[in-house]
C-alpha positions as CSV (number, residue, x, y, z in Angstrom):
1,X,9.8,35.2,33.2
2,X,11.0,37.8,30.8
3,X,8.8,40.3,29.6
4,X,9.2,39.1,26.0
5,X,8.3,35.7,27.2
6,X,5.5,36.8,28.6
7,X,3.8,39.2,26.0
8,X,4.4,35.8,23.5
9,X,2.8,33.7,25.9
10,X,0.3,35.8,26.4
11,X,-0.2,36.5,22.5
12,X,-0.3,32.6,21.7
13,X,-2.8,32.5,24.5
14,X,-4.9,34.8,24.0
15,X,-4.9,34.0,20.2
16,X,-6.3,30.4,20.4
17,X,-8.8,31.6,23.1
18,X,-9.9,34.1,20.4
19,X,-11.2,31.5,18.9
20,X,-13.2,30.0,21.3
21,X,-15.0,32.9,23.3
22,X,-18.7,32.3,21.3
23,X,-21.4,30.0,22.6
24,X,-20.7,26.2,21.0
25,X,-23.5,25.8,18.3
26,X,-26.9,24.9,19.0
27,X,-26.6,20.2,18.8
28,X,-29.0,19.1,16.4
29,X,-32.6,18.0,17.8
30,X,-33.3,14.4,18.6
31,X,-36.4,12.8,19.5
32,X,-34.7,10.8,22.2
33,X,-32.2,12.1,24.4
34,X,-29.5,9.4,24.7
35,X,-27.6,11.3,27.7
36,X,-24.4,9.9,26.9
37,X,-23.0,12.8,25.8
38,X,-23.1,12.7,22.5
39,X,-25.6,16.6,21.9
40,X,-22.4,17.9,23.9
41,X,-19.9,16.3,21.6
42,X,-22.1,17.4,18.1
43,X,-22.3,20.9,19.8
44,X,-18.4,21.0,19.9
45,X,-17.7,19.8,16.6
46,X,-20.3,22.2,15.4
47,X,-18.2,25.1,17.1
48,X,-14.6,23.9,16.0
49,X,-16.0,24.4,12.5
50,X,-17.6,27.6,12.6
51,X,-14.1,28.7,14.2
52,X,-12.3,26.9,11.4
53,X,-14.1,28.6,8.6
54,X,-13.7,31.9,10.5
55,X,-10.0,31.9,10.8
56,X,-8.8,29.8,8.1
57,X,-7.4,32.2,6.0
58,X,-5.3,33.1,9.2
59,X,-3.4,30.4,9.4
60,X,-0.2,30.1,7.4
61,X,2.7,27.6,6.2
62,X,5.8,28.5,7.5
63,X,9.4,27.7,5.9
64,X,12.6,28.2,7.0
65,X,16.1,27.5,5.9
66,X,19.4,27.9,8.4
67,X,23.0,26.5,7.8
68,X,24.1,23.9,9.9
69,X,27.1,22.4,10.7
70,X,26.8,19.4,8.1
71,X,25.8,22.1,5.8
72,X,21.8,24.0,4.9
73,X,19.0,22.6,6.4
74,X,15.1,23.2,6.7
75,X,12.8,23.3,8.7
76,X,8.2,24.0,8.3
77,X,5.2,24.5,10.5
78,X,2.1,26.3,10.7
79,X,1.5,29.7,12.2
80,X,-1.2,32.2,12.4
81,X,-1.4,35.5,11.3
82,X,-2.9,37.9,15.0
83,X,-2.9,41.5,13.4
84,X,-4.0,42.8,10.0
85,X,-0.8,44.3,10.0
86,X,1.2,40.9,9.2
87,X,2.3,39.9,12.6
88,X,2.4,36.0,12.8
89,X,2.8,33.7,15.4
90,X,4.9,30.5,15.4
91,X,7.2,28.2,16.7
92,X,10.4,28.7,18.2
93,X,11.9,25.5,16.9
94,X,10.8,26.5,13.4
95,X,12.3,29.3,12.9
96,X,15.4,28.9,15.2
97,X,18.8,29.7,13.5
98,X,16.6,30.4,9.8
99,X,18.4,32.9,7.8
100,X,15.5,32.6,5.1
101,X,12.0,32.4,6.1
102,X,8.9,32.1,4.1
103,X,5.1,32.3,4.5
104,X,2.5,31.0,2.6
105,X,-0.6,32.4,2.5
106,X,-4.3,30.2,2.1
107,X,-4.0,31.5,-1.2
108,X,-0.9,29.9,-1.8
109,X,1.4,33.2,-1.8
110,X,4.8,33.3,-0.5
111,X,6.2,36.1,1.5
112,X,9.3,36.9,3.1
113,X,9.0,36.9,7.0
114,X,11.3,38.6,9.6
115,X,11.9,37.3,12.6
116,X,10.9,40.0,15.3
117,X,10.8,37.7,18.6
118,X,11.4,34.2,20.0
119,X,11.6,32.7,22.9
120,X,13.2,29.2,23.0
121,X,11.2,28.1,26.3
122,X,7.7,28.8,25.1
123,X,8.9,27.8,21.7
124,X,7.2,30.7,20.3
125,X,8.5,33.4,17.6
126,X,7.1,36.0,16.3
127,X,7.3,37.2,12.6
128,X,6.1,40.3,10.9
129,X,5.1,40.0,7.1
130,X,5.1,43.8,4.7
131,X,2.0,44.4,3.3
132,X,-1.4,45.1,4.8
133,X,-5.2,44.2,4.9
134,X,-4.0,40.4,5.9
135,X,-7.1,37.6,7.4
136,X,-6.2,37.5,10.9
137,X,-7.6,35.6,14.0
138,X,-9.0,38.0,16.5
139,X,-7.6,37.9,19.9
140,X,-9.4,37.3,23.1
141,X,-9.6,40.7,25.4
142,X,-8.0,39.9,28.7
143,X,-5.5,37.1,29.9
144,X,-6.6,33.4,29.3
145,X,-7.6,31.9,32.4
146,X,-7.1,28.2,33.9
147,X,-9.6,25.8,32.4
148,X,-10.6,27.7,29.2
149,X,-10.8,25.8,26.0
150,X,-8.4,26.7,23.2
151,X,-8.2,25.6,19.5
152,X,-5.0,24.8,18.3
């Protein structure tokens, strides 16, 4: 494995286990416990929210336009925004060929993006936005291990 590969596996990685690394939320009391499972499941959908209101402004529309042989095509997707700094990550397939590429914010502004990194086996790219100060989604310290949960 390159090392490119590798440092945007290991950002994707580590990126959706950001969003995962707090204890799920407390399942709403019962007066009878049913055992079936169904605390655990209210406790997770109580966590996927809190970590959907906490990095949604993170997450970004991403457009891209390439010229093809049967002349310009498109192509969208979603990505996420990992550093305040404007570096997003996406995928390869995306982005692959673009010679225009757009992001749109949750606010609904567009920005140019440039594309810094892909790697077609992963299917990941990397873009970087100008500006500053953007929402991101934290990253996880340390490498993602076998078994963890992750948000996509």
């Amino acid at each position: 494995m390159t090392s490119t590969r590798l440092a945007l596996a290991f950002l994707a990685g580590s990126a959706l286990v950001a969003a995962t690394q707090r204890p799920p939320a407390a399942p709403p009391e019962t007066t009878e416990s049913r055992g079936d499972g169904r605390d655990l499941a209210r406790g997770l959908s109580g966590l996927f929210q809190d970590v959907a209101r906490d990095t949604g402004r993170a997450v970004v529309s991403v457009s891209a336009r390439a010229t093809g042989r049967r002349g310009p095509t498109g192509a969208s997707g979603s990505g996420v925004i990992v550093a305040a700094d404007g570096v997003v990550v996406t995928n390869h397939h995306v982005v692959a060929g673009a010679h225009d590429i757009r992001v749109t914010l949750w606010n609904g502004r567009r920005l140019a993006a440039e594309l810094r990194g892909a790697d077609p086996e992963t299917d990941l790219a990397v873009l970087t936005l100008e500006g500053e100060g953007f929402p991101f989604a934290e990253l996880a310290p340390g490498e993602p291990e076998v078994g963890e949960w992750v948000l996509a």
